[in-house]
VOGU-3710 file (C-alpha; in Angstrom, 3 decimals, decimal comma):
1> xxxxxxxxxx> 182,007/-95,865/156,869  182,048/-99,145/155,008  181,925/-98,505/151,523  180,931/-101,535/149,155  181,120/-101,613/145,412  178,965/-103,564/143,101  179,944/-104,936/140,347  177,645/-106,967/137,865  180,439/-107,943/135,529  181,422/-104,943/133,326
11> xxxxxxxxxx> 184,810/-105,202/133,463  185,855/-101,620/133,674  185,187/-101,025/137,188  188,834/-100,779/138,428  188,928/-97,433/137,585  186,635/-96,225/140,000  188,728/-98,637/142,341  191,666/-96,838/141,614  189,716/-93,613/142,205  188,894/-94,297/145,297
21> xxxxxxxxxx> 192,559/-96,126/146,712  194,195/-92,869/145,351  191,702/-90,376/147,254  192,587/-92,541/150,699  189,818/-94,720/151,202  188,928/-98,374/151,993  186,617/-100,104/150,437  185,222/-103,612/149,900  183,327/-105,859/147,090  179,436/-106,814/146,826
31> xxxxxxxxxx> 179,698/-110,656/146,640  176,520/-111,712/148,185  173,166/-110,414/148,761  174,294/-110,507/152,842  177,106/-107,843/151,865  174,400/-104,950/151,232  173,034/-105,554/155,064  177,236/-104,378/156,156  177,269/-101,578/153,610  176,665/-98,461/154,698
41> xxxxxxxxxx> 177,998/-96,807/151,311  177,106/-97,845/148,022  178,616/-97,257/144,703  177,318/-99,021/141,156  179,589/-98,093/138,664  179,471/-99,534/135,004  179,378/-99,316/131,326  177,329/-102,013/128,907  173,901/-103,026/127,624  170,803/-102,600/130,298
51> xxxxxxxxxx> 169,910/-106,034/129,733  173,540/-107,175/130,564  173,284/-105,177/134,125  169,786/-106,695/135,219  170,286/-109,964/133,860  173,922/-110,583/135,800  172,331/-109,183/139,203  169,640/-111,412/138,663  171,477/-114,174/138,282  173,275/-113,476/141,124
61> xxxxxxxxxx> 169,969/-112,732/142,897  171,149/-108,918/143,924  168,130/-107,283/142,371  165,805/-106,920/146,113  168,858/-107,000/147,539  169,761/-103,692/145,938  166,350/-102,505/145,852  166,064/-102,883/149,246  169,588/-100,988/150,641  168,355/-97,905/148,192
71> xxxxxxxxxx> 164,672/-97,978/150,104  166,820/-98,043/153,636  168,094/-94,395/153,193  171,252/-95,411/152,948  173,875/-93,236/150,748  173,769/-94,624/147,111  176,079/-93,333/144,244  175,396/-94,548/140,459  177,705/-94,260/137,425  176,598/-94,417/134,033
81> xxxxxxxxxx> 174,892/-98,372/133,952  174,490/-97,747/137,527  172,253/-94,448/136,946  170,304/-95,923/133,902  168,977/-98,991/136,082  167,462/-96,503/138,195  164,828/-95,896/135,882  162,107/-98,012/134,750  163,305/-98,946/131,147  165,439/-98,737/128,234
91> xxxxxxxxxx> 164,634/-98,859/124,639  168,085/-100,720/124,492  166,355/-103,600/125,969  162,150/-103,223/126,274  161,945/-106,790/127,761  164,061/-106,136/130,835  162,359/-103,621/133,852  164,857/-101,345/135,744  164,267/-100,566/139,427  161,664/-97,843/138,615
101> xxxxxxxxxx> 162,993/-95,882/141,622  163,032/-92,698/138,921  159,859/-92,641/137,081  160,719/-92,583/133,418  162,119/-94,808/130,920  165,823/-94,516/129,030  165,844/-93,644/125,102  168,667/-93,338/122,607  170,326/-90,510/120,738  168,779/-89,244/117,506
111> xxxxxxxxxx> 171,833/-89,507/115,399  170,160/-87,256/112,744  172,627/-84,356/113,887  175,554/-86,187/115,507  177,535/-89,723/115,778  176,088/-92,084/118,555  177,517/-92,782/120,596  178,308/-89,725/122,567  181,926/-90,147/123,412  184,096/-87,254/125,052
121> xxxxxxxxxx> 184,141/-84,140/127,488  180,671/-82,006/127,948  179,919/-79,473/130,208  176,877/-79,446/132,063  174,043/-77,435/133,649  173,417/-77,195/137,562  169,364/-77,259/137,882  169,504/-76,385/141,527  169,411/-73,011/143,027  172,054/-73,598/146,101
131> xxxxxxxxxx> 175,662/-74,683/146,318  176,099/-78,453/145,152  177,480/-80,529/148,410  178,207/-83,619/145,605  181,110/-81,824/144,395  179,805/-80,584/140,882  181,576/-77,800/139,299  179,716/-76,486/136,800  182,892/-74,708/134,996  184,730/-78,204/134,486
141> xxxxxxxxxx> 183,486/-80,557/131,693  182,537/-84,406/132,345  183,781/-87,715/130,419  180,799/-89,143/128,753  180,443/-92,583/126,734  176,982/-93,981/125,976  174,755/-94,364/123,205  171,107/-94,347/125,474  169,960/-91,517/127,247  167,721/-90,026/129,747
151> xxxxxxxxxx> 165,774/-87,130/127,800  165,256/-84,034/130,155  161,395/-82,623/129,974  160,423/-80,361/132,989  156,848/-81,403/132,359  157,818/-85,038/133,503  157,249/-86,642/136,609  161,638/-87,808/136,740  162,395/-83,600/136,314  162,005/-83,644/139,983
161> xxxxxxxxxx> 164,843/-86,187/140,027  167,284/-84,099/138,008  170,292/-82,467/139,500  172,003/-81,251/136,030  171,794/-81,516/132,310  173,819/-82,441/129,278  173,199/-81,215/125,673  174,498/-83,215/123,020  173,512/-82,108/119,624  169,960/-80,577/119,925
171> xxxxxxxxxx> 169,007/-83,204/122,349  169,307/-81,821/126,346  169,203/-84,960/128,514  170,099/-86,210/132,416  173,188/-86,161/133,223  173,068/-87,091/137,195  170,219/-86,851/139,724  169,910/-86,356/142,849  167,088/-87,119/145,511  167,300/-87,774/148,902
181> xxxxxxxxxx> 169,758/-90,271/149,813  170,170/-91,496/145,738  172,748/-89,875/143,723  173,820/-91,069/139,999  175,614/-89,957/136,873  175,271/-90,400/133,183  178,963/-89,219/132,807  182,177/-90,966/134,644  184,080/-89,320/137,294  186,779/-91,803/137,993
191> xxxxxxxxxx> 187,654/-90,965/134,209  187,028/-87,167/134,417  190,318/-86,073/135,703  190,548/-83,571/138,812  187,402/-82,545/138,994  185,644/-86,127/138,810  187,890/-87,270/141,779  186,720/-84,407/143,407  183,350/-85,096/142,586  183,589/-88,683/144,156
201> xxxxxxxxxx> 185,505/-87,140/147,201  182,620/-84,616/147,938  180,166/-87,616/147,669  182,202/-89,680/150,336  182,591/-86,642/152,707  179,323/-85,588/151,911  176,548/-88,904/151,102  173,023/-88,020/151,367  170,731/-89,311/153,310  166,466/-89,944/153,270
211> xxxxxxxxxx> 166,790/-87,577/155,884  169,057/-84,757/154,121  165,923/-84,231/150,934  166,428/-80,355/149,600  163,940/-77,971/148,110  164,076/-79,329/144,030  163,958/-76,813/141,568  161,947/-78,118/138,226  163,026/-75,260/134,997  162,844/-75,551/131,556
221> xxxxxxxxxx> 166,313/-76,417/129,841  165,887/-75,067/126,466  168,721/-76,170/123,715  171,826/-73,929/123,058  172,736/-72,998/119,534  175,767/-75,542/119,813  176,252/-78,588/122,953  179,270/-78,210/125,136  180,929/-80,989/123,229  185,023/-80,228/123,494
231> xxxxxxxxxx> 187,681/-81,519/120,780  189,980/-84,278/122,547  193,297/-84,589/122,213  195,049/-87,986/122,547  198,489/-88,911/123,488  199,594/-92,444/121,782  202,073/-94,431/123,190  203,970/-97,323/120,584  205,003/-99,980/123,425  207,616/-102,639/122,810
241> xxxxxxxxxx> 210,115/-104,610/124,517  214,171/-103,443/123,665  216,331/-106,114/123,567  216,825/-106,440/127,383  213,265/-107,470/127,476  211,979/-103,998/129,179  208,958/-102,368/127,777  209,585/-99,106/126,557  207,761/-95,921/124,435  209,269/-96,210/121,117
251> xxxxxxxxxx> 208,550/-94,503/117,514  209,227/-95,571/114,007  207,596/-95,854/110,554  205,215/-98,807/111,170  207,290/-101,334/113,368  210,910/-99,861/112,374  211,417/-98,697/115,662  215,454/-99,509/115,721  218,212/-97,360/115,764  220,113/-96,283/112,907
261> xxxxxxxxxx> 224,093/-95,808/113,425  225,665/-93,052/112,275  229,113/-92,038/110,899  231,297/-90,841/113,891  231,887/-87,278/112,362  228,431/-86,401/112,836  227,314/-84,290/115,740  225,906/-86,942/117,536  227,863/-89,812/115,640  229,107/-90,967/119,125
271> xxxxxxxxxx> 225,682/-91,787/120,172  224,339/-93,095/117,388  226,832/-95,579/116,540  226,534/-96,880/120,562  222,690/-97,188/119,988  222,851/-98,377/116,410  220,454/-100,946/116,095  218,897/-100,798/119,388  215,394/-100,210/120,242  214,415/-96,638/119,301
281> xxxxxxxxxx> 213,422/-95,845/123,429  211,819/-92,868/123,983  210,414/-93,097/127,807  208,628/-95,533/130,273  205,201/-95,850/129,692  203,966/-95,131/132,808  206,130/-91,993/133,585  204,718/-90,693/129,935  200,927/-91,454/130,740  201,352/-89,832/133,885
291> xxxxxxxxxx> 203,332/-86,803/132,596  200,629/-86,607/129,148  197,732/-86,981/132,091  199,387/-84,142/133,983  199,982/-81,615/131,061  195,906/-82,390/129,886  195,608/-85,050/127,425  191,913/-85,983/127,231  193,070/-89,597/126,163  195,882/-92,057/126,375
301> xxxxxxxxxx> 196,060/-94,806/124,234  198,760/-97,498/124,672  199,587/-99,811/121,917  201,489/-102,825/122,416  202,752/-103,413/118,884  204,840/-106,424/118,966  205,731/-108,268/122,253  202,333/-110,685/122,528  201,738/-111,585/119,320  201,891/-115,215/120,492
311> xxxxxxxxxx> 200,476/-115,036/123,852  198,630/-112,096/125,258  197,653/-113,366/128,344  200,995/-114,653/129,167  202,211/-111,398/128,589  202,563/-110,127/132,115  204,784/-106,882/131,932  202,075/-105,347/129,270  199,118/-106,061/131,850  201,121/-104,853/134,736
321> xxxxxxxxxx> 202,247/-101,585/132,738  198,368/-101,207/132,321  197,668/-101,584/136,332  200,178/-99,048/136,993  199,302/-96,348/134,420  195,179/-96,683/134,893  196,410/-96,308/139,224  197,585/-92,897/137,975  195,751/-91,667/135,144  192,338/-90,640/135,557
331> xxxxxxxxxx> 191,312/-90,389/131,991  190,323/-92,819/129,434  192,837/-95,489/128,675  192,693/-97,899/125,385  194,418/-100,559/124,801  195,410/-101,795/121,473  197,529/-105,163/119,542  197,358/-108,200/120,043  193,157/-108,484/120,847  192,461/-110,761/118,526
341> xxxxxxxxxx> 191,242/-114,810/119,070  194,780/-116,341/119,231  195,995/-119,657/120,574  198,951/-120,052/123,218  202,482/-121,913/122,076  200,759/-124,873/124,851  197,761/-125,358/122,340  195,346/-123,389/124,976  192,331/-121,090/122,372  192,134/-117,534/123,762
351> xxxxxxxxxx> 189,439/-115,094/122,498  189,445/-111,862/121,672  186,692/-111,447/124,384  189,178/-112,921/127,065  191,720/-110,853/126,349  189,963/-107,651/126,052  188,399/-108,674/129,425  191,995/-109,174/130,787  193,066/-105,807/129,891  189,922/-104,521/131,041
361> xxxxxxxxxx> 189,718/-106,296/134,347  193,502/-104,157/134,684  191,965/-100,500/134,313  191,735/-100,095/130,374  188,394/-98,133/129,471  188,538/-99,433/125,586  190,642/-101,762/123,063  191,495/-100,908/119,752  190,979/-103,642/117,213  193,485/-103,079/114,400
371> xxxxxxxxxx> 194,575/-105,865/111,296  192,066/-108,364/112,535  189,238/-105,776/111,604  190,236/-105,830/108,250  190,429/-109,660/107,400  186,975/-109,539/109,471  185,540/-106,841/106,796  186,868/-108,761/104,211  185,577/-111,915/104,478  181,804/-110,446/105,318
381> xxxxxxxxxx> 182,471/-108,865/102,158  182,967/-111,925/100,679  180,446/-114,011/102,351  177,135/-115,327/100,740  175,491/-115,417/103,904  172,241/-113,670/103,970  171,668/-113,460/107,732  174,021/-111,977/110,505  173,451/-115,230/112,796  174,862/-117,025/109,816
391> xxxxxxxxxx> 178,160/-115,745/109,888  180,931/-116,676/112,865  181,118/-114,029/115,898  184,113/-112,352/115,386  186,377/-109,977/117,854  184,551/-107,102/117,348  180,897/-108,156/117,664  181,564/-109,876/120,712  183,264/-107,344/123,004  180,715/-104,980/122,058
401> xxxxxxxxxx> 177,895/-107,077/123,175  179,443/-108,062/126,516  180,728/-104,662/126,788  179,009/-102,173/124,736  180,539/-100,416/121,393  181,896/-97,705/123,109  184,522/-100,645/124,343  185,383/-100,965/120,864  187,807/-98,529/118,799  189,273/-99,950/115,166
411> xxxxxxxxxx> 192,061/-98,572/114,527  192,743/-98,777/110,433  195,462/-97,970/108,148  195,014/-97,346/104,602  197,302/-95,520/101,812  196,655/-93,833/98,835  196,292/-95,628/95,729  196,902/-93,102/92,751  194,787/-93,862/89,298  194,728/-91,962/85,852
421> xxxxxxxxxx> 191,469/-89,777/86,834  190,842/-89,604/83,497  190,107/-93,639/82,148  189,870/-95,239/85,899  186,254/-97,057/86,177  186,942/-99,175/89,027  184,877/-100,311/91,904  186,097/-97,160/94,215  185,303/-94,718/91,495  182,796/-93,225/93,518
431> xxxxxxxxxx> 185,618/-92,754/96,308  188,166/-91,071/94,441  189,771/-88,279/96,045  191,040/-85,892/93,183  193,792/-83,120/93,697  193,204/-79,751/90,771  196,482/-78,545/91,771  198,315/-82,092/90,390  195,329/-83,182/88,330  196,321/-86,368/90,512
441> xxxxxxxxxx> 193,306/-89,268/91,632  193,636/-91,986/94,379  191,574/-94,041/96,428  192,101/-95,391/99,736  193,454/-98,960/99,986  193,614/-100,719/103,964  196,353/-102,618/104,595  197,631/-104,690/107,475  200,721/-105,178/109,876  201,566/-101,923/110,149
451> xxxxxxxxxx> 201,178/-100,982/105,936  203,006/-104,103/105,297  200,513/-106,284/103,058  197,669/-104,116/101,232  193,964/-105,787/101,577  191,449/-105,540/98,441  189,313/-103,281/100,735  188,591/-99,999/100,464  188,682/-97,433/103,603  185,081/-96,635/102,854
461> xxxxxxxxxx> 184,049/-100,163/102,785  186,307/-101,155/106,217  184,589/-98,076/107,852  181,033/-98,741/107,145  181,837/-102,560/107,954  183,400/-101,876/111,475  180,285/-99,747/112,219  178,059/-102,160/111,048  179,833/-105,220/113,260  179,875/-103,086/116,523
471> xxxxxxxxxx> 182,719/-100,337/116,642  182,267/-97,732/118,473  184,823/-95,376/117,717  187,245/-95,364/114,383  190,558/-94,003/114,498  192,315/-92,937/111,513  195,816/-93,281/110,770  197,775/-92,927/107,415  200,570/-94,995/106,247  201,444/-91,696/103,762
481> xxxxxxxxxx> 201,632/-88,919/105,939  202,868/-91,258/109,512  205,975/-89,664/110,871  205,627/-87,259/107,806  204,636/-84,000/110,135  203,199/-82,764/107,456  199,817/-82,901/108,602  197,041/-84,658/109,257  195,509/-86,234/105,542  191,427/-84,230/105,742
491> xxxxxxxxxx> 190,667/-85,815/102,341  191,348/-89,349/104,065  189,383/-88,181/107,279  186,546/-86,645/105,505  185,643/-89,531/103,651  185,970/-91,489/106,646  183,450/-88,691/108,679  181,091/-88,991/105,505  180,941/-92,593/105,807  180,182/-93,789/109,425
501> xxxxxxxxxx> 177,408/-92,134/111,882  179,959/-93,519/114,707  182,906/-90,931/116,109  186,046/-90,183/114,309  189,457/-89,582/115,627  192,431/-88,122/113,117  195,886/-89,794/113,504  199,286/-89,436/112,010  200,943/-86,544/109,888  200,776/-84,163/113,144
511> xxxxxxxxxx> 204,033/-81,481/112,944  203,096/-78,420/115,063  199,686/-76,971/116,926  198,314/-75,546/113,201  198,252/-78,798/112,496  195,569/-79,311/115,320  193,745/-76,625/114,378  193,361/-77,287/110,723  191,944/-81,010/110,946  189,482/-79,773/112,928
521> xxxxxxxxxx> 188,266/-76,851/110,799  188,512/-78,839/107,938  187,242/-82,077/109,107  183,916/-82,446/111,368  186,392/-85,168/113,849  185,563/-85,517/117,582  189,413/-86,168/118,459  192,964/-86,148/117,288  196,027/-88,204/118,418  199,494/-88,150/118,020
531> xxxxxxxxxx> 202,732/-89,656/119,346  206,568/-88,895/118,294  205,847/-85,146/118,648  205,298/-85,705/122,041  207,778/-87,760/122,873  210,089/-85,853/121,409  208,670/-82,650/123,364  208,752/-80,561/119,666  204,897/-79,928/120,612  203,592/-80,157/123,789
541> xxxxxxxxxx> 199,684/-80,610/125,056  199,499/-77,699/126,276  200,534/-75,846/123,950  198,192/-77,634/120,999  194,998/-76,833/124,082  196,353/-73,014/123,684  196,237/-73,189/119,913  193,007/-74,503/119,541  191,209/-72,137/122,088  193,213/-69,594/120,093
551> xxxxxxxxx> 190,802/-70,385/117,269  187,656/-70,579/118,677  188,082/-74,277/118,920  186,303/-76,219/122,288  188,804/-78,425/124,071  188,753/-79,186/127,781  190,498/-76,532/130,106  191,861/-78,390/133,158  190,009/-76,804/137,146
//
């Protein structure tokens, strides 16, 4: 076997890399059109716009090329961009033809009945009547992140393509096919845990041919009462340097992550007063994404929250802790501080798209966008232009384009702002969250470096803004109820929910698995994270997975 990879420029492909390295095998990089005539395996992995994917192979003149190893018979495996150019179009792009090698053209979500785009673990259906020699298990769930879709309609010439379904929302759509010696995925399995490395091992052992064609079955998939969509749990990760210069996983309120001393008559004033003012270290980060991976987090997310504020592609230890962590972790990684447009202590300008392709290029799946999103909000806010090409590209806007918006997660931080319900006529009046127990009223104010300096924007207005600029995904955390474990604030993710058509993922106040299981019955949130309480092993993943299936409550069960 010599297995190639193609890679048009997406930037995420190193997890399927890593995929394949960790299941024992060799493989090597499309570079020129001559590389397809050596390849006797294929694999097109890939997130990002369909125009972005056809454009870049053209340019690199791999278009017949490709065309012409998937007419040869030989074995061909397609991930998510690399099942979509299959087909002969996408409303994402009308202008730019796909291979037409299935005969139907790519659509996008109705997001009358959910948030686009779809983003998290869904089961799916197995259309054919034998055993499945790809490796997929129709009891495990899938990682999914896309916003365009392949709508499944047994009347249509593609059904005979289809090898299984997805529902999301009332809409049932492709989620691989499977013909002859083509084989391709909506969903990703070198981010779909155990039984997407399986998957990809099954295909290696396994690769069809134009000579191995099956019997297709073509059935009607009629829409379930409810999609297969599962709850995700998170596991966050604060990373900093201590003082020795070694990153570790710390916790604090905001960026008080030091050590307090204590008197020495205290239980454990012999300890405290030797790491009195130290860095607050709570693990390596790699040993804790491989030991949240293990126990079933659906998510890690590792924030670096002070060391490259200066220089974040100088900052070598960070990218090297992501290389080793995505080499072990086969579920979605993000990446968050620091991705911003900076400028090195030599003078050298650095964008926010460089350095979210950096981190990318290292194994992250998405970076989260935190303080910069605000000031960006702010001054659109404040701008009189009337046209978006009249305003400056910012952070945001331009990872998603190169990327897609599922690349992008903003990460915001507002606290309450309390107002006498009774006279207050303000411009968040219409926000106002009030409490009949207290007779108390707030509003939501964002702030910035960590809930150090309030902004005069609203959450509603930084939420709508981010969506509007390109995010993808908004995470929620709350400088009142952070390190509180109180629970998770539902008033401040409601009126997030309400706001944006985009997903939602509750952070900070998280105390025990109730906790869990309350933000989502009360909130209609796709994920929630948290951090300290599993550091500190008072709640473990598992145990938060048990709770929630306790209560009727989808979440992914590990097979």
């Amino acid at each position: 076997m010599r297995l190639y990879l193609l890679d048009y420029g997406a930037g995420n492909v190193q997890s399927l890399a890593n995929s394949i390295t960790k299941l024992g095998h060799s493989f090597e990089w499309i570079s020129t059109a001559e590389d397809f005539d050596n390849a006797t395996h294929l694999i097109f992995p890939g997130v990002g716009a369909f125009r972005s994917a056809i454009d870049n192979l053209a340019a690199k003149g791999l278009v017949e090329p490709l065309q012409q190893y998937i007419r040869s018979g030989r074995p061909y495996f397609g991930i998510c961009i690399g099942m979509q150019i299959l087909f002969e179009s996408s409303s994402e792009n009308p202008g730019s033809p796909g291979l037409a090698v299935v005969p139907e053209s790519i659509g996008k979500f109705n997001d009358s009945d959910k948030t686009v785009p779809h983003i998290g673990w869904n089961s799916v259906q197995l259309l054919d009547c034998d055993d499945d020699p790809a490796g997929i298990n129709p009891s495990a769930c899938y990682y999914f992140v896309h916003s365009f879709m392949a709508r499944y309609d047994a009347s249509l010439p593609s059904a005979a393509w289809v090898h299984t379904t997805c529902q999301y929302g009332q809409e049932v759509f492709v989620a691989s096919v499977k013909k002859d010696n083509v084989y391709a995925t909506q969903f990703h399995p070198e981010k779909s845990g155990q039984a997407g490395l399986d998957l990809i091992h099954a295909w290696l052992s396994n690769s069809p041919t134009s000579e191995s064609s099956r019997a297709r079955i073509v059935r009607s998939v009629p829409p379930r009462p409810k999609d297969g969509l599962t709850k995700r749990i998170i596991a966050c990760l604060d990373v900093r340097a201590n003082d020795d210069g070694d990153l570790v996983v710390t916790k604090g309120d905001q960026y008080d992550v030091r050590e307090k001393a204590a008197p020495p008559s205290t239980s454990d004033g012999a300890l405290k007063a030797s790491t009195g003012g130290a860095v607050r270290n709570l693990g390596k980060p790699v040993d804790l994404t491989a030991q949240y991976y293990a126990a079933g987090a659906d998510e890690i997310c590792l924030l670096n929250i002070t060391s490259f504020r200066n220089s974040p592609l100088n900052d070598q230890p960070m990218l090297a802790v992501v290389r080793a962590a995505a080499r072990e972790v086969f579920v979605p990684l993000t990446i968050g501080g620091g991705i911003k447009d900076t400028i090195d202590p030599d003078g050298t300008p650095r964008s926010a798209l460089e350095v979210a392709g950096a981190y990318f290029r290292a194994g992250a799946d998405k970076v989260s966008i935190g303080s910069e999103a605000v000031v960006v909000v702010e001054e659109m806010l404040n701008s009189t232009a009337t046209a978006e090409e009249s305003r400056p590209q910012n952070g945001i806007e331009s990872i998603a384009r190169a990327y897609g918006r599922q690349a992008v997660v903003v990460s915001i931080d507002p606290k309450r702002v309390y107002v006498d319900p009774a006279t207050y006529d303000g411009p968040y009046k219409d926000e106002l969250i009030h409490d009949t127990q207290t007779g108390k009223a707030w509003w939501y104010q964002c702030t910035i470096r960590g809930g150090r300096e309030a902004r005069p924007v609203s959450v509603v207005q930084l939420a709508k803004g981010v969506e509007r600029l390109g995010a993808g995904e908004i995470l929620v955390n709350s400088i009142d109820r952070d390190g509180s474990g109180l629970g998770f604030d539902c008033d401040l993710v409601n009126l997030v929910r309400q706001a944006v058509r985009i997903p939602v993922v509750a952070s900070s106040g998280a105390g025990n698995t109730q906790h869990f299981v309350d933000v989502f019955n009360n909130t209609d949130v796709e994920a929630a994270l948290a951090a300290g309480i599993f550091h500190r092993k008072e709640v473990e993943i598992t145990a938060v997975k048990d709770a929630l299936k306790q209560n009727g409550i989808a979440s992914r069960v590990m097979v």
